[in-house]
C-alpha positions as a printed NumPy array, in Angstrom:
array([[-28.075, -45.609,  14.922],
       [-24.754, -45.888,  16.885],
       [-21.294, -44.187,  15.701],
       [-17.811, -43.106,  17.262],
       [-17.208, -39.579,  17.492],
       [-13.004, -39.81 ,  17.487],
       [-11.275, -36.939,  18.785],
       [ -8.75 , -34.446,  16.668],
       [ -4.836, -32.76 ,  17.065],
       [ -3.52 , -29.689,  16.249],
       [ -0.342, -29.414,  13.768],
       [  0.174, -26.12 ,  14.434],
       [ -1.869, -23.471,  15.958],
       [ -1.309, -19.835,  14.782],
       [ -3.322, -16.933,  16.531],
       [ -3.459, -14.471,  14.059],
       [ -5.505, -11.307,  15.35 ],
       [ -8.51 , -10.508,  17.695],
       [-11.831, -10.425,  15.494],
       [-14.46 ,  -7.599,  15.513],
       [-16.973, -10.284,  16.676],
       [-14.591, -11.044,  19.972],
       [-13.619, -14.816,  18.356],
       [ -9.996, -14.654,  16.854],
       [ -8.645, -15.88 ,  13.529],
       [ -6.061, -18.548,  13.787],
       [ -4.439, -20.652,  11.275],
       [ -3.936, -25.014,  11.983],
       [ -4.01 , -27.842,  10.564],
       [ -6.47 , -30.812,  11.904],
       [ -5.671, -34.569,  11.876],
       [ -8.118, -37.348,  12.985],
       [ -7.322, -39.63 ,  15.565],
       [ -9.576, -42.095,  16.105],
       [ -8.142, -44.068,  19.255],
       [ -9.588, -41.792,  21.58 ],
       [-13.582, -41.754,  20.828],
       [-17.208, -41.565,  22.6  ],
       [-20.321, -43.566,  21.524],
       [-23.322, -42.224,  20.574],
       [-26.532, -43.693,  20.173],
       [-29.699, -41.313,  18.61 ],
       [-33.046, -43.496,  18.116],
       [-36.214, -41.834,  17.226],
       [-39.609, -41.804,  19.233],
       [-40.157, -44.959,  20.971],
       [-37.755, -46.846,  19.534],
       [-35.099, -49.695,  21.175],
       [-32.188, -48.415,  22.089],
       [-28.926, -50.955,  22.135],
       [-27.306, -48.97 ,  24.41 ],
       [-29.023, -47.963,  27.671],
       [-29.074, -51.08 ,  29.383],
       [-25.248, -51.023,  29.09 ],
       [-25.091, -47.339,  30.433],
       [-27.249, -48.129,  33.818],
       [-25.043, -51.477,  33.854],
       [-21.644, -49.871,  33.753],
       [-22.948, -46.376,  35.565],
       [-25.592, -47.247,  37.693],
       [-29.281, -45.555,  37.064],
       [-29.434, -41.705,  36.487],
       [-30.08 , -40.914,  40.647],
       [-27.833, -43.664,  41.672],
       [-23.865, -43.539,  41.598],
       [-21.88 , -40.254,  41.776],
       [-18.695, -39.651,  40.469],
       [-15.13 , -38.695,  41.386],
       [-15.976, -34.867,  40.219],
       [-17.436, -32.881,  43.034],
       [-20.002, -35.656,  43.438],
       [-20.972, -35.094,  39.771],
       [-23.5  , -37.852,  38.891],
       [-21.828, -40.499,  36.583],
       [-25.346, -40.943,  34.854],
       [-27.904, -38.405,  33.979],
       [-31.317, -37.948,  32.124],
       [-33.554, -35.139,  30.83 ],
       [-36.277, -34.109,  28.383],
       [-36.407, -30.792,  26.495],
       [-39.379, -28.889,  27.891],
       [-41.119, -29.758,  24.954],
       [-41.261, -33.074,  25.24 ],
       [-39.007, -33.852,  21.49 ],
       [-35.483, -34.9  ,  22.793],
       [-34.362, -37.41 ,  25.992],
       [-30.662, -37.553,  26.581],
       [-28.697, -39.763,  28.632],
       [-24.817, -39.06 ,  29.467],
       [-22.759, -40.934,  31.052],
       [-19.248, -40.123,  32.126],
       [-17.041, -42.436,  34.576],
       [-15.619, -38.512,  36.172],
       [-19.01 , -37.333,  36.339],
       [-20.991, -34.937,  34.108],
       [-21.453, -31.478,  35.59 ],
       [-22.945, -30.021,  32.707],
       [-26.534, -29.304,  31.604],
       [-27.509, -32.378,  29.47 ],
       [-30.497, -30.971,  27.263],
       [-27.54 , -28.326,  26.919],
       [-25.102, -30.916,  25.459],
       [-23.601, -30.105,  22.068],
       [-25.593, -33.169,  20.743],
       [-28.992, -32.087,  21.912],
       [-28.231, -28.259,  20.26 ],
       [-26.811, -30.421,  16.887],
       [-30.668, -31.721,  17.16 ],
       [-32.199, -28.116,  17.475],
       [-30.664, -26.676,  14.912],
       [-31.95 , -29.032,  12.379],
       [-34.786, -29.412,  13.638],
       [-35.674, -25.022,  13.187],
       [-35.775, -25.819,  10.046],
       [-37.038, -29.828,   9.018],
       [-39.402, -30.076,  12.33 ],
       [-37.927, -33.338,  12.8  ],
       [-39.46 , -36.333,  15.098],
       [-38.88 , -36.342,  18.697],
       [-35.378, -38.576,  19.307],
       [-33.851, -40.563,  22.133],
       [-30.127, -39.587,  22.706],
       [-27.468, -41.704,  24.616],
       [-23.825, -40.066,  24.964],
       [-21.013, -42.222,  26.383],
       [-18.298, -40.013,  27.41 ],
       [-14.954, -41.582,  26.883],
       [-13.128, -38.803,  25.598],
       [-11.339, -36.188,  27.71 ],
       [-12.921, -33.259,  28.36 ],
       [-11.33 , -29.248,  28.384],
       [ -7.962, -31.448,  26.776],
       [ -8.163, -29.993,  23.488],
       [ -8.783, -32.664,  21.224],
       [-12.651, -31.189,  20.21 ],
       [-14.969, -34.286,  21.704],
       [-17.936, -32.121,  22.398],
       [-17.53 , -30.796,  18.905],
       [-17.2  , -34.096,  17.513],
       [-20.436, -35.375,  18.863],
       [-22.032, -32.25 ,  17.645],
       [-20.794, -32.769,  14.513],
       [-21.379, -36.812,  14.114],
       [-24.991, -36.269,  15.741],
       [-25.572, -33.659,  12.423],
       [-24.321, -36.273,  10.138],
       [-26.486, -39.167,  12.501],
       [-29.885, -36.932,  11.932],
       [-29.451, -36.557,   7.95 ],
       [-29.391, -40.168,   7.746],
       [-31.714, -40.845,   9.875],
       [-34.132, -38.68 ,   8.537],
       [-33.118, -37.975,   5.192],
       [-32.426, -34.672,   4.959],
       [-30.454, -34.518,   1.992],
       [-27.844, -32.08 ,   3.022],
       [-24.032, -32.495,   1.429],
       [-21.172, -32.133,   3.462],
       [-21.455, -28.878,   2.688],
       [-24.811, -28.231,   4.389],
       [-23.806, -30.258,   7.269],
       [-20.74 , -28.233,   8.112],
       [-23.136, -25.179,   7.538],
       [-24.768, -26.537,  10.783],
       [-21.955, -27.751,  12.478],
       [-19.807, -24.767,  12.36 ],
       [-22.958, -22.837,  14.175],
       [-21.807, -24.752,  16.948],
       [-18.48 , -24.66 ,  17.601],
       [-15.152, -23.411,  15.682],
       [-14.074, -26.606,  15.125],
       [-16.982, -28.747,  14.448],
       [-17.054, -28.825,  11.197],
       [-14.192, -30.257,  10.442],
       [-15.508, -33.553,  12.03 ],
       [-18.026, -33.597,   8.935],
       [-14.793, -34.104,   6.684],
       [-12.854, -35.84 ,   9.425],
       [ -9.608, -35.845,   7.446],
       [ -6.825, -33.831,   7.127],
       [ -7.464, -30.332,   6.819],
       [ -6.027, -26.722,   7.4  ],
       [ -8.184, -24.592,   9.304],
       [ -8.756, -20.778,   8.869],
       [-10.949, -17.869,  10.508],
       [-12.428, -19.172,  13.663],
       [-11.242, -23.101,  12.455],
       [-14.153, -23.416,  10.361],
       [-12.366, -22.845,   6.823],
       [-11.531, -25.658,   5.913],
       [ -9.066, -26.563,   2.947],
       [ -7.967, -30.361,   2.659],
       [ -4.462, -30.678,   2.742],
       [ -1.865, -33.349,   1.688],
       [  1.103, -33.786,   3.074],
       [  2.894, -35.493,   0.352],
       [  4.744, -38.47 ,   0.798],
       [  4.475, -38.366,   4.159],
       [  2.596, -40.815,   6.45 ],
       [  1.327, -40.117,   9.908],
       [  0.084, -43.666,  11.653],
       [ -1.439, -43.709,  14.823],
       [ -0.365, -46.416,  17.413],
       [ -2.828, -49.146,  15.861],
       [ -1.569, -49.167,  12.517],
       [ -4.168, -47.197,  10.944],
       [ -3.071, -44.287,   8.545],
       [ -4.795, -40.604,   9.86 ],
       [ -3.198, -38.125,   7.159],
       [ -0.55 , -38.205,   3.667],
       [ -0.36 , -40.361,   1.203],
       [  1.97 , -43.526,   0.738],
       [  4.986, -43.185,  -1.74 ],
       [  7.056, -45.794,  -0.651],
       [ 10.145, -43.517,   0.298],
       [  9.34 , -45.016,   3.861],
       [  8.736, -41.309,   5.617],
       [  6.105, -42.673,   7.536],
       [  5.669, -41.568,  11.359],
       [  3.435, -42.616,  14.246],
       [  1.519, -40.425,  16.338],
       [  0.849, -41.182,  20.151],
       [ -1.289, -38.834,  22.306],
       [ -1.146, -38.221,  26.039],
       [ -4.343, -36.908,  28.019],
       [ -2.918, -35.824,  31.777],
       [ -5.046, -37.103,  34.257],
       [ -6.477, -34.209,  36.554],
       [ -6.202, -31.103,  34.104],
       [ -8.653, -29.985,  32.359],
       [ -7.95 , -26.39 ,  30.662],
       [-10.827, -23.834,  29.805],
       [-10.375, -22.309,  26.344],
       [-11.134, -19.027,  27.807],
       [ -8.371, -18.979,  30.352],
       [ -6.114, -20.518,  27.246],
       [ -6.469, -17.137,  25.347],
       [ -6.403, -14.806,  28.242],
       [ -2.987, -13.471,  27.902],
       [ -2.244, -14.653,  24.054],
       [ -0.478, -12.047,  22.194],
       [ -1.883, -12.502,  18.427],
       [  0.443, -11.629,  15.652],
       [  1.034, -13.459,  12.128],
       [  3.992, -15.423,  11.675],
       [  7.019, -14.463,   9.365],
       [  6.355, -18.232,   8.112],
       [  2.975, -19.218,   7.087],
       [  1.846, -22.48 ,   8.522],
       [  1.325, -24.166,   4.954],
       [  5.063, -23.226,   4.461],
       [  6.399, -24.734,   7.837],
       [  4.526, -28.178,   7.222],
       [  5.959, -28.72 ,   3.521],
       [  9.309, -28.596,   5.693],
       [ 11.075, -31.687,   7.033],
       [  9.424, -32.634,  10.062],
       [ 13.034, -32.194,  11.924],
       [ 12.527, -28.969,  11.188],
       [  9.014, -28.554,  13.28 ],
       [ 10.347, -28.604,  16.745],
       [ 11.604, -25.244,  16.122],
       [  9.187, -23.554,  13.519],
       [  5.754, -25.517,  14.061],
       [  4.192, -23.827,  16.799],
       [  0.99 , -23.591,  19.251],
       [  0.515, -20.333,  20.214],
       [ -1.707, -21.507,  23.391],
       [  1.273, -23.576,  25.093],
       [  2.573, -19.872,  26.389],
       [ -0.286, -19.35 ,  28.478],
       [ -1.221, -22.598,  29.075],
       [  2.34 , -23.785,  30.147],
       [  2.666, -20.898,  32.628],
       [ -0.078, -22.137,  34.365],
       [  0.531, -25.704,  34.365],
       [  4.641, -26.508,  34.067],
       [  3.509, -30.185,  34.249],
       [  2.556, -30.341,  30.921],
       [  5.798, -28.198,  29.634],
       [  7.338, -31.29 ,  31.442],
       [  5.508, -33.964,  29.927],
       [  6.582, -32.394,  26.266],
       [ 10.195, -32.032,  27.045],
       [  9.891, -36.022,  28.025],
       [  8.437, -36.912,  24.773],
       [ 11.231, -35.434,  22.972],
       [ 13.793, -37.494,  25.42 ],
       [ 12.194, -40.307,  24.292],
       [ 12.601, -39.904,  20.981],
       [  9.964, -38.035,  19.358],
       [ 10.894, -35.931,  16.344],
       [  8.133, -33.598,  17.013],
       [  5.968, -33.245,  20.002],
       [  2.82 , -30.731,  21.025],
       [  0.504, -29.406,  22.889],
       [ -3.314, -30.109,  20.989],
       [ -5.837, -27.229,  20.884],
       [ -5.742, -25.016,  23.891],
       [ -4.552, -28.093,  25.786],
       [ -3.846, -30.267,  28.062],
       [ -3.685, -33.079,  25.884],
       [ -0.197, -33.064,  23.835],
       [  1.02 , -35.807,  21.444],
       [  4.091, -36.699,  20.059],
       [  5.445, -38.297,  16.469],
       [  8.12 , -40.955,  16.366],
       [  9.324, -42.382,  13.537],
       [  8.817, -45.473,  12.04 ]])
């Protein structure tokens, strides 16, 4: 079985207040976008995968080529120690993280504590950005729950797949849903959320959040990944101030969207610009060329930008 994990943005990102627990509660809203995506391939026991050849093709085999991150092989393999999951990843910067610790290979775990399920094969092409704050390690964690129930026929709702997702990651669960959708506590309350007659587009055409009404408010979205910044989450929140807005988020996005350059907010680009003005610079050019709202995703570096139509 083969899918597309697509990546996410960030309308909005409130930090609300510090959590007993140490995670914080935030308020956002999530949007799709699917022009950004990794493949992933999960095939069980000894089955044929339709991938792998392409991998060692394009990457070379998992000892051979290295990439252009601190010599970071662009291929690697393991086994879990007990023998029930191999995982391949492949990533053209390299991939200096653990495989059998991948989000993918934990999505497998987790189900498996509780339906024993049959030893799988798991191939990971990583085409999505990484520490750029559109959630691709949470959307393969997610789409490799969703891969496994059908596979194996689990029977779990959406529900009971974002159960298992959100054990993951904050915002994995909302890749279960993968539409628009405000998220609350640690990002894994999710509410869908309509935006009324408003249309958001992304560059291919395709329509990622609101619903048609013919008044013509439509708006395309176009995201920007940096090349050579990658931003950890942790260093993100070290220095955020939390506090609750006079303005709730619901209540700024039922605004015009002239009206979000100054109300709609992400409370990470404070830190985050401080320490890299580059990408303060990069949003001040999207709104000089034209964009009626423009953003930093996530805890960055990725921003994006709406024009419209």
């Amino acid at each position: 079985m083969i899918s597309y994990p697509n990546v996410k943005v960030n309308l909005g990102l409130n930090v609300l207040r510090k959590r007993p627990d140490g995670y914080h509660d935030l308020e956002t809203l999530f949007l799709p976008y699917h022009e950004i995506h990794d493949v992933l391939e999960i095939v069980s026991g000894d089955d044929y995968s339709r991938t792998s050849a392409g991998l060692i093709a394009r990457y070379g085999h998992p000892d051979g080529l290295c990439g252009d991150s601190d010599d970071a092989p662009q291929l690697v393999q393991s086994v879990s120690p007990d023998g029930k999951v191999m995982v391949t990843i492949a990533r053209k910067e390299g991939v200096d993280w653990e495989p059998i610790e991948d989000l993918c290979v934990k999505a497998y775990r987790a189900l498996d504590a509780d339906f024993d399920l049959p030893p799988v094969k798991i191939y990971l092409e990583k085409l999505s950005p990484v520490g750029a704050g559109l959630g691709g390690g949470s959307a393969d964690a997610a789409f490799a729950v969703r891969m496994l129930d059908g596979m194996f026929s689990l029977g779990l709702d959406d529900s009971g797949m974002a159960g298992y997702a959100s054990s993951l990651g904050s915002d994995c669960a909302f890749f279960i849903y993968n539409k628009a959708m405000t998220g609350e506590g640690r990002g894994e309350i999710l509410t869908p959320f309509s935006l009324g007659g408003m249309e958001i587009l992304d560059t291919e055409g395709n329509l990622l959040a609101g619903e048609p009404d013919g008044t013509g408010n439509v708006f395309e979205l176009k995201v920007i990944v940096p090349e050579g910044i990658s931003v950890s989450t942790a260093d993100a929140y070290r220095g955020i101030v939390p506090s609750v807005p006079e303005t709730s988020l619901q209540e700024v996005l039922s605004m015009p969207v002239e009206s979000w350059k100054e109300n709609l907010k992400n409370d990470f680009e404070s830190t985050v610009f401080a320490k890299y003005p580059q990408l303060e610079a990069i949003k001040r050019s999207l709104y000089d060329s034209g964009a009626v709202y423009a953003s930093m995703s996530g805890s960055g570096s990725a921003l994006f930008a709406l024009y419209r139509k």
